[in-house]
C-alpha positions in Angstrom: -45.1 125.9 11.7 -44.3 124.9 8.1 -44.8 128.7 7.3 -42.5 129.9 9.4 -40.2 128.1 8.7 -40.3 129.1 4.9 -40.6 132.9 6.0 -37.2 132.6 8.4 -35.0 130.7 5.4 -35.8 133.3 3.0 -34.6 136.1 5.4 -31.8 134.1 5.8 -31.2 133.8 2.0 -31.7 137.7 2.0 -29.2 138.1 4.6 -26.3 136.7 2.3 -27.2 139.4 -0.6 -25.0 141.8 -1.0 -26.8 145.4 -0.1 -25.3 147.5 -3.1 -27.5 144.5 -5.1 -30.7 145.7 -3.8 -29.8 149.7 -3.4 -31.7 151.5 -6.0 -28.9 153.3 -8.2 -29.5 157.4 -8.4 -27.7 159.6 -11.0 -27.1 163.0 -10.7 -27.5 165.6 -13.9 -28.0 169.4 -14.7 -30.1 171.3 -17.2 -26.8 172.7 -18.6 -23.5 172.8 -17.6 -21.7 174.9 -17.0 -24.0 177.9 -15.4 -23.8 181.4 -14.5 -23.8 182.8 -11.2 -26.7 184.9 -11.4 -28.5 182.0 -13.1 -31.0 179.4 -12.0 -30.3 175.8 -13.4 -31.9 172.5 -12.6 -30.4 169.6 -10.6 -31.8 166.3 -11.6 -32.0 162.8 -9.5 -33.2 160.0 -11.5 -33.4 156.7 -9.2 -33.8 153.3 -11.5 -36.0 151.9 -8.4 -37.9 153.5 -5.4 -35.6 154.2 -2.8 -35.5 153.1 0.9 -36.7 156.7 2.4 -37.5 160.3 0.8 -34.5 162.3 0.3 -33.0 165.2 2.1 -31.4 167.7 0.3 -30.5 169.5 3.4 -26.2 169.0 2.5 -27.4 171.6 -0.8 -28.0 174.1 1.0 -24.6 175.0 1.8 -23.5 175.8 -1.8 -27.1 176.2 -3.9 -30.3 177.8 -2.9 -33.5 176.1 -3.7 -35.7 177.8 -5.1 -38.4 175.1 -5.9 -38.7 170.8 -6.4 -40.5 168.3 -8.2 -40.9 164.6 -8.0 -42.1 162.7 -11.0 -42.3 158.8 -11.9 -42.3 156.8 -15.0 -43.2 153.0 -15.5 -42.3 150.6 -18.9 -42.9 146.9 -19.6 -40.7 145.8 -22.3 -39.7 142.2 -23.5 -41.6 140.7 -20.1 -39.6 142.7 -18.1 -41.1 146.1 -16.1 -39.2 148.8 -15.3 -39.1 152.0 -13.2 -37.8 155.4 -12.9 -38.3 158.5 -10.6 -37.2 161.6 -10.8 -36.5 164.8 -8.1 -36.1 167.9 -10.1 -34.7 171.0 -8.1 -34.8 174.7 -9.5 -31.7 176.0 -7.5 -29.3 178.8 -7.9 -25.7 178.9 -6.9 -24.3 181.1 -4.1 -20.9 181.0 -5.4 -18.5 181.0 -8.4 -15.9 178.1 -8.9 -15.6 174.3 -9.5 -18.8 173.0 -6.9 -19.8 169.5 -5.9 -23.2 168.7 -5.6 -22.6 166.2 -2.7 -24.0 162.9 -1.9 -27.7 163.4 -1.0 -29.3 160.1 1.1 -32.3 158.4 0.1 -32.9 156.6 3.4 -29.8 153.8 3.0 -29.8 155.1 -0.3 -27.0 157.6 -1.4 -26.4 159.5 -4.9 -22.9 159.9 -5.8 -20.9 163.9 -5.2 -21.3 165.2 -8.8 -19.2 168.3 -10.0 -20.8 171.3 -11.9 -18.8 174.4 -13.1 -20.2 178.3 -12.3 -19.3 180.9 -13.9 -18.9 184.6 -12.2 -22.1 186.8 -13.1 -22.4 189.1 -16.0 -22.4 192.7 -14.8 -21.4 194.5 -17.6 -23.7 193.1 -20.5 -23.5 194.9 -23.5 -27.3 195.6 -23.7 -29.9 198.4 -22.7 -31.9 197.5 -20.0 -34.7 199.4 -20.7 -35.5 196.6 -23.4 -37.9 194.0 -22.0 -37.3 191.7 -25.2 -34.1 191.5 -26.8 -31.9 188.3 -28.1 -28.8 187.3 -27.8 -26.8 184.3 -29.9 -23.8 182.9 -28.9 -21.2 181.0 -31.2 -18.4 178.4 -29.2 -16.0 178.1 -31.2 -15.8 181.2 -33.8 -12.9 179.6 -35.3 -13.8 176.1 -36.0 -12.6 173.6 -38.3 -13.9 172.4 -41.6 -17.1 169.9 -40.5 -16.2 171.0 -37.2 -19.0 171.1 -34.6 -20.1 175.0 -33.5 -22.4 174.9 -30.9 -24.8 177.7 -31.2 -26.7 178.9 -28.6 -30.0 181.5 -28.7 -30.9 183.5 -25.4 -34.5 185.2 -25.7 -34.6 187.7 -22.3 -38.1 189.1 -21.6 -39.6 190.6 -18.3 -42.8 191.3 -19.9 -45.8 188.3 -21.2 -46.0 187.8 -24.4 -48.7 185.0 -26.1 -47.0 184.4 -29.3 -43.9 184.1 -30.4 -42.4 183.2 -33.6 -38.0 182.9 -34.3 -37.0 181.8 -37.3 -34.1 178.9 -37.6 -30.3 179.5 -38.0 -29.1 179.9 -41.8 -25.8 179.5 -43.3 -24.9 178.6 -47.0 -22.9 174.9 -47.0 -23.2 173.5 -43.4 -25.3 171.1 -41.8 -27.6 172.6 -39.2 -28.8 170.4 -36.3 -31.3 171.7 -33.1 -30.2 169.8 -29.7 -32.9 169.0 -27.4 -35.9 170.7 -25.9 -35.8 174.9 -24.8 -34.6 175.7 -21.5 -35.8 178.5 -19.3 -34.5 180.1 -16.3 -34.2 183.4 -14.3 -31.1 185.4 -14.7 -30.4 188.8 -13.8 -28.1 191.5 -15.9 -27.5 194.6 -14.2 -29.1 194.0 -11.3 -32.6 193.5 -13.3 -34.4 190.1 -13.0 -35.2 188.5 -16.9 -36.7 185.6 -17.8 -34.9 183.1 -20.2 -35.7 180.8 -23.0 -32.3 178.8 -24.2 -32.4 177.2 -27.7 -29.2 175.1 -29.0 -27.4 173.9 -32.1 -25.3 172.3 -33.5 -23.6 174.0 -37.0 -21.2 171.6 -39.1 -20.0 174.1 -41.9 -18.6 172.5 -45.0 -16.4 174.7 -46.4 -13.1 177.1 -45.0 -13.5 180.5 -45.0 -15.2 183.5 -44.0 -18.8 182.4 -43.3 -21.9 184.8 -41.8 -24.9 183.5 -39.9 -27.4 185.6 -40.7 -29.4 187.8 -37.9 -32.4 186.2 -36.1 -35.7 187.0 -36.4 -38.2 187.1 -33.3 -41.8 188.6 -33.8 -44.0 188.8 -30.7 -47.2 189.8 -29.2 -46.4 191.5 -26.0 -49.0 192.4 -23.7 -49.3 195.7 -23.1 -51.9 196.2 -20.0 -55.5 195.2 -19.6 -58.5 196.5 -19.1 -62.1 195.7 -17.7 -65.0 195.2 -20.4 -68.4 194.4 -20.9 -69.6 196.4 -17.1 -66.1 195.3 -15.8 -67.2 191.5 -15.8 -64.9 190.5 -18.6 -61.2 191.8 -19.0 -59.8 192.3 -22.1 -55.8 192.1 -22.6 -54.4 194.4 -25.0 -51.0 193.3 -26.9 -48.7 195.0 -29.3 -46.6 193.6 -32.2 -42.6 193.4 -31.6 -40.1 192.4 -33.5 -36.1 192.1 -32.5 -33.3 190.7 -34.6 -30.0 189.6 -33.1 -26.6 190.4 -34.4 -25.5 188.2 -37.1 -22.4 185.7 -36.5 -19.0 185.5 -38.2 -17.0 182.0 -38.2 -14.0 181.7 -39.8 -13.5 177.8 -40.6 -10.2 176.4 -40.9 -9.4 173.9 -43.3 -8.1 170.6 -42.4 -4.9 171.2 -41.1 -1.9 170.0 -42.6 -0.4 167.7 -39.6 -3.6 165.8 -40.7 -2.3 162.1 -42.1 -5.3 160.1 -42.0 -7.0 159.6 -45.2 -10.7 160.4 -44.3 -11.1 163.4 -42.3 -13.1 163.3 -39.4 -13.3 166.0 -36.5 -14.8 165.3 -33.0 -14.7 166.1 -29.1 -14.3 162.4 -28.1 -14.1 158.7 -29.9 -14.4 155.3 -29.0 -13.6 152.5 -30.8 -14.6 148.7 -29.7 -15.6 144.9 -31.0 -17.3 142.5 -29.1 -17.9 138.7 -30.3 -20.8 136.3 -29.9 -18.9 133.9 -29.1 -14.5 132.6 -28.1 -13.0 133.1 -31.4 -10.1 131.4 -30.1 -12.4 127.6 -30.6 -14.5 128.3 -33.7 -15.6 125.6 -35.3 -15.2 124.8 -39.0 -18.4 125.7 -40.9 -19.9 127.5 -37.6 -20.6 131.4 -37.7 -19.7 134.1 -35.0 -20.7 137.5 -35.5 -18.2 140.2 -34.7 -19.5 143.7 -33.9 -17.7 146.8 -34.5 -18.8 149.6 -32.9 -17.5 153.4 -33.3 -19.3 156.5 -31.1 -18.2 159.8 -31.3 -19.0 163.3 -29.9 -19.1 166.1 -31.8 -19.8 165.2 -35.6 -22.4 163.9 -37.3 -23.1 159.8 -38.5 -22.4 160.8 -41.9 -18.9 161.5 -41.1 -18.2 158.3 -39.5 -16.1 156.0 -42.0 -16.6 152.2 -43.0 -15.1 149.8 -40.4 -15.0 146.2 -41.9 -12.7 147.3 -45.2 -9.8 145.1 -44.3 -9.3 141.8 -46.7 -9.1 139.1 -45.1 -8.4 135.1 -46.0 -10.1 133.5 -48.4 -10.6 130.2 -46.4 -12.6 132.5 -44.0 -15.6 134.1 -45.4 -16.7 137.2 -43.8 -20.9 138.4 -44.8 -21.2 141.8 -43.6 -24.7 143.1 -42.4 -25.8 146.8 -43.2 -24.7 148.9 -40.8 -26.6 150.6 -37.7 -26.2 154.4 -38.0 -27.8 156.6 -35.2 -27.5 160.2 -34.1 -28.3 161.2 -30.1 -29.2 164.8 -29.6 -27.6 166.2 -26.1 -27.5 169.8 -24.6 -23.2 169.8 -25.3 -23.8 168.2 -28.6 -24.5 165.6 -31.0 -23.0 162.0 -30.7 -23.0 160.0 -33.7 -23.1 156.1 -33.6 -22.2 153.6 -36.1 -22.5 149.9 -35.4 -21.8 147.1 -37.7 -22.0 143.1 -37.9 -19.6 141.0 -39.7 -20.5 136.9 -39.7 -17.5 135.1 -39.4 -17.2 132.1 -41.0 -13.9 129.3 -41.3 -14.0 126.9 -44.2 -10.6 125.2 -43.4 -9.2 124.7 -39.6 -6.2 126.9 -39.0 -5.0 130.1 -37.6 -6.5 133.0 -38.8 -5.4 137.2 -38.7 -7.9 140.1 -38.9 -6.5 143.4 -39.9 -5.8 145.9 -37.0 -8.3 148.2 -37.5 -7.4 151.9 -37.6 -9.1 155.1 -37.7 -7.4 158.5 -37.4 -9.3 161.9 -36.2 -8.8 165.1 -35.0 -9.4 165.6 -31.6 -11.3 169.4 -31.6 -10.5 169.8 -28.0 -6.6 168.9 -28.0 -5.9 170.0 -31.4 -4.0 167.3 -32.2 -4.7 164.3 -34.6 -5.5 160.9 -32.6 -5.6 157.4 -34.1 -8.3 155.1 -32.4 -7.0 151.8 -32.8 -8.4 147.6 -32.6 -5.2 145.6 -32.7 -5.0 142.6 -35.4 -7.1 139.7 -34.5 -5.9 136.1 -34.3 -8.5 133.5 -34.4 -8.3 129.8 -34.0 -10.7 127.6 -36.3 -10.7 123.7 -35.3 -12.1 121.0 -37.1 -15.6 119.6 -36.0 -13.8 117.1 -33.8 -12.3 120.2 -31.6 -8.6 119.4 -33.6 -6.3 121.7 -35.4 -4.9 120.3 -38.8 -1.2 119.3 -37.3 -3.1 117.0 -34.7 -5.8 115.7 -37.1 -2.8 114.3 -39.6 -1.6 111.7 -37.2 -4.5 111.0 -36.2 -5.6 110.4 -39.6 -2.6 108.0 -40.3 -3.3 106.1 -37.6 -6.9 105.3 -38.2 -5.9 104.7 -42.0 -3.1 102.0 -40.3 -5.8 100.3 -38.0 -7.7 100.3 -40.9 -5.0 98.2 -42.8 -4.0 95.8 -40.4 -7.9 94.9 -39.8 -8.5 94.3 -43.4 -5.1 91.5 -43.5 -6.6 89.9 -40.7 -10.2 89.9 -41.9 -10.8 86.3 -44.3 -12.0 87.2 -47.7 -15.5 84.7 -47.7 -18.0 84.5 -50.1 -16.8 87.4 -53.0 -18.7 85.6 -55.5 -22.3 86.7 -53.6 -20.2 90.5 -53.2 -20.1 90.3 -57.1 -23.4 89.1 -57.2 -24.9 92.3 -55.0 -22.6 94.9 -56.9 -24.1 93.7 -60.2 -27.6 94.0 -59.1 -26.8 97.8 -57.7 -24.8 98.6 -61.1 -28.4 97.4 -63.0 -30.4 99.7 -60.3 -28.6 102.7 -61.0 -28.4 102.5 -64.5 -32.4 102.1 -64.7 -32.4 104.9 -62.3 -30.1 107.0 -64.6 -32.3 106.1 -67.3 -35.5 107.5 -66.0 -34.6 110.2 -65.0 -33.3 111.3 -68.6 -36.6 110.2 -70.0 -38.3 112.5 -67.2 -36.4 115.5 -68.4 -36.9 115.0 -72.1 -40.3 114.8 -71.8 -40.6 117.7 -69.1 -38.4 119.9 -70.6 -40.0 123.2 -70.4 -40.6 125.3 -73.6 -38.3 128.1 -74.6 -40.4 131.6 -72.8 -41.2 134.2 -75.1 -38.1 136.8 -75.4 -39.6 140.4 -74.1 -38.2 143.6 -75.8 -37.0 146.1 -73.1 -38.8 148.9 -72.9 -37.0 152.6 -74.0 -36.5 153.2 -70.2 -34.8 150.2 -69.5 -32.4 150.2 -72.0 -31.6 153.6 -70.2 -31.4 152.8 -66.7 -28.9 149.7 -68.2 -26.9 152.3 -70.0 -26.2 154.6 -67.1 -25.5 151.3 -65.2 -22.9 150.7 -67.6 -21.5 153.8 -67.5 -21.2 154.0 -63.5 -19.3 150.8 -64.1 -16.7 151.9 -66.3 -16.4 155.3 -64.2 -15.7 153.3 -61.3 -13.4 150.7 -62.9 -11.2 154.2 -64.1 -12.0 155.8 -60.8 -13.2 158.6 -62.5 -15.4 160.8 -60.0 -16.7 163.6 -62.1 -18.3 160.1 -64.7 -19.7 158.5 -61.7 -21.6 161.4 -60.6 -22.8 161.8 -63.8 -23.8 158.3 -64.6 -25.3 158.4 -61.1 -27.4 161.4 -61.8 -28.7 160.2 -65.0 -29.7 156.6 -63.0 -31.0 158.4 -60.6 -33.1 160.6 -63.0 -34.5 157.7 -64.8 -34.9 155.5 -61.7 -37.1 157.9 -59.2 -36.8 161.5 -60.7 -33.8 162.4 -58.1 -31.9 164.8 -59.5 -28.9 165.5 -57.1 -26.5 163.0 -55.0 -28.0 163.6 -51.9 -31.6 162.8 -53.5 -30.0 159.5 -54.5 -28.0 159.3 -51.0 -31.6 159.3 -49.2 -33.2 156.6 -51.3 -30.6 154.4 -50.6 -29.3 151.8 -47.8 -26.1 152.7 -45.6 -23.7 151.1 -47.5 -24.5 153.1 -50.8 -25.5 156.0 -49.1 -21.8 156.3 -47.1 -20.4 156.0 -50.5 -22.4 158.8 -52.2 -21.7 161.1 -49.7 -18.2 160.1 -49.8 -17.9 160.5 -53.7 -19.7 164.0 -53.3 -17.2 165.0 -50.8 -14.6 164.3 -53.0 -15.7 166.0 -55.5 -16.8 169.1 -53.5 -14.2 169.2 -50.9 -11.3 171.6 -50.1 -8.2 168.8 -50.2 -7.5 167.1 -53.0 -7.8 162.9 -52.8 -7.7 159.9 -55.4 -10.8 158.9 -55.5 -11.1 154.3 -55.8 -14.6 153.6 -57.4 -14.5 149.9 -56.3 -16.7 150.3 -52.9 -19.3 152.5 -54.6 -20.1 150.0 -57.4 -19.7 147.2 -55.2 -22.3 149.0 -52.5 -24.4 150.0 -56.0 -25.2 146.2 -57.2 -25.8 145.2 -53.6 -28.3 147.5 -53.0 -31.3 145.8 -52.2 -33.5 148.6 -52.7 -32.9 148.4 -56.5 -35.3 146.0 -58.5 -33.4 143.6 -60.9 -30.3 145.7 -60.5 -29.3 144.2 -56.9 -27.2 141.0 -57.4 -28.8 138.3 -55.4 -27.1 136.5 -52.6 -27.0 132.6 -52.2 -30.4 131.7 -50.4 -28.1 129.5 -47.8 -26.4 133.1 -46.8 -29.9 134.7 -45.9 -29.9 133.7 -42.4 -26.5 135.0 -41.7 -27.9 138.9 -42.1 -30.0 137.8 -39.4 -27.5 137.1 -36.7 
């Protein structure tokens, strides 16, 4: 009886939970987007937990025609917790041009949300023969970009013939920064009413410079199968292949140079940007001596990580100490693009109650889709500190006087008895100390250790401390083309690099922003006043560097840890 009882209160429990609590959550997402007519994509239904029923995809039909489906599954167990995925994958082609909607597919009670996807009218007069049954084509979006720009670069191997190997070489082009995207796709397309198969290969370009650049013609070689033919009394076949090669047209881009409605002082190009902080904690009732870590946290589409400027460079008051963690710098390939992420943690510590101001934070861009410069913004800050007590220093001051005046009145009222045994007590603590005092000078005296040996520096050290000098002074007279040169010849001496970005690699974050920064400078088309403060500053705190790294109080160490 006791059991059913139990088994009826937790369906009535159940009853009060909301359903969209327990519905498993399915996303919707393509192979690529957008697609061709002609062209067969994938549609992709990811579900974070197993559904209530099998789907029915029966509402496709009236705008896509499936050509095939999948179903695969994927289990994790991180941190204690498990996890699960499973995914519908549907080969489908579209019957129609224009802006679709992939509509709400159920999953028993279950329901995916209407997703749009954009396809394109069918190529019918391609610019190829089709009599080839191999051929390549590369495409180029935008020809016109802007300096460190993102160019996505697309290659399109068509073949209706087998081939068993294949070898393409990788995009070149002089002064850019060359980046593949994802996994190949393949699909069926037809051109001219033929049927080829495709293999779709992506990039992203970054070129460096302005100007006329040319990326040079592809490269496939391939062993195409000619026929085959029976062998050994027909029991074995043997397949007979031939050796092709096809290059594909070479690519022009004409990069822009930073345009000149461009105000910002770092230049930085991208499709999208999104700048946030989040706190551990209210930062409106710190406490005096107690740390909250602020996280900064910039993502962008459509540039690389090592484009993404410093965010913690405002000063702020010296009665609150900030200690700055290196940052997190990550890069996430997609199909469209790359997204760079830069993440970093600032400690926040008060020394003195008060009222406190953070900097607004402000980073200008160009936005490669509008054309027009953007400035993502974090307002300035204000933060309260309080005492331990939970006061602010205009309460704790009465407060204070008034204890001080209790204080006073009890000691008039108190009888002074006995002062001769006081005296008496105070001269015995006087002798204790003294003999204390005493000891401990003796201890010393006779532990003092002897004076260690002094060791000659070796050729090479009085080397690596003369380039370290000279990086100093170049950086105190902000003197690029002298820090480079003392940062070669440390870097020669140290590990045998013998450019910037050698040394850039070896380093942490920190230094390694303000190498590239300092070589871009140097190297770039617009002309800027270079400050050598940051680099040196990154340079001594490098903790990579042996005896060269300035070392932090040992009470700080935890706070990197935060």
């Amino acid at each position: 009886m006791n059991a059913i009882k139990k088994i009826f209160f937790l369906l009535l429990l159940l009853s009060f939970v909301p359903a969209n609590v327990l519905a498993a959550q399915i996303s919707v997402s393509f192979d690529r987007n957008p697609v061709s007519l002609n062209e067969s994509f994938q549609i992709i239904f990811t579900a974070n937990d197993a559904p209530n029923k099998d789907p029915d995809f029966t509402p496709l039909e009236q705008d896509f025609e499936i050509l095939g489906q999948s179903q695969s599954s994927n289990s994790s167990w991180i941190n204690g917790q498990s996890s699960r995925t499973i995914q519908w994958t549907l080969n489908v082609m579209a019957k129609h041009s224009g802006s679709l909607i992939v509509p709400e597919v159920k999953f028993g009670d279950d329901v995916s949300q209407p997703t749009p996807i954009l396809v394109t009218e069918a190529t019918v007069n391609k610019a190829v023969d089709t009599d080839d049954d191999l051929f390549l084509e590369v495409e180029a979006t935008p020809e016109s970009p802007y300096v460190q720009s993102q160019v996505l670069f697309s290659v399109r191997l068509y073949r209706r013939v087998d081939i068993t190997q294949a070898a393409l070489n990788e995009p070149e082009l002089g002064d850019a920064v060359i980046e593949k995207l994802g996994d190949d796709s393949n699909y069926n397309t037809q051109i001219n009413g033929v049927n080829y198969l495709v293999t779709e290969r992506k990039y992203a370009i970054f070129p460096q410079k302005s100007g006329s650049v040319s990326i040079k013609p592809l490269v496939l070689t391939a062993e195409v199968v000619a026929n085959s033919r029976p062998d050994f009394n027909g029991f074995f076949s043997s397949r007979m292949t031939r050796t092709k090669k096809v290059l594909s047209k070479a690519v022009t881009l004409e990069v822009k140079p930073v345009p000149a409605t461009f105000t910002g002082q770092h230049w930085l190009s991208a499709e999208q940007l999104v700048l946030k902080e989040e706190w551990s904690g209210d930062n409106q009732q710190m406490k005096v001596g107690e740390p909250l870590t602020r996280t900064l946290t910039l993502l962008a589409k459509g540039t690389t990580v090592g484009q993404l400027p410093e965010l913690n460079a405002g000063k702020t008051d010296e009665q609150l100490k900030t200690y700055p963690d290196q940052p997190v710098l990550r890069e996430q390939k997609k199909p469209d693009g790359l997204i760079a992420f830069r993440e970093e943690k600032i400690a926040v510590i008060p020394s003195k109650a008060g009222f406190y101001k953070l900097p607004a934070i402000e980073i200008p861009w160009f936005n490669s889709q509008s054309q027009k410069m953007e400035i993502a913004k974090i307002p300035e800050t204000t933060i309260t500190a309080l005492e331990a007590a939970g006061i602010l220093p205009d309460m704790a001051v009465p407060v204070a006087q008034a204890t001080a005046q209790q204080q006073q009145k009890v000691e008039q009222a108190t009888p002074i008895i006995n002062q001769p045994q006081q005296q008496n007590i105070w001269l015995w603590v006087s002798v204790f100390l003294g003999l204390g005092w005493l000891a401990t000078l003796i201890y010393f005296l006779v532990k003092r250790p002897a004076k260690k040996p002094v060791v000659e520096k070796s050729e090479r050290e009085i080397r690596l401390e003369d380039s370290v000098k000279s990086l100093k002074k170049a950086c105190a007279d902000n003197n690029a083309v002298a820090a480079k040169d003392a940062l070669l010849a440390w870097g020669r001496q140290k590990s045998g690099a013998a450019s910037l970005g050698a040394i850039a690699a070896e380093s942490d974050a920190r230094l390694r922003d303000e190498i590239l920064h300092l070589n871009q400078v140097l190297y770039g088309k617009g002309v800027e006043q270079w400050q050598g403060k940051k680099l040196f500053q990154a340079f001594v705190e490098n903790k990579a560097r042996e005896k060269i790294a300035v070392t932090d109080d040992d009470k700080l160490e935890p706070l990197y840890r935060l």
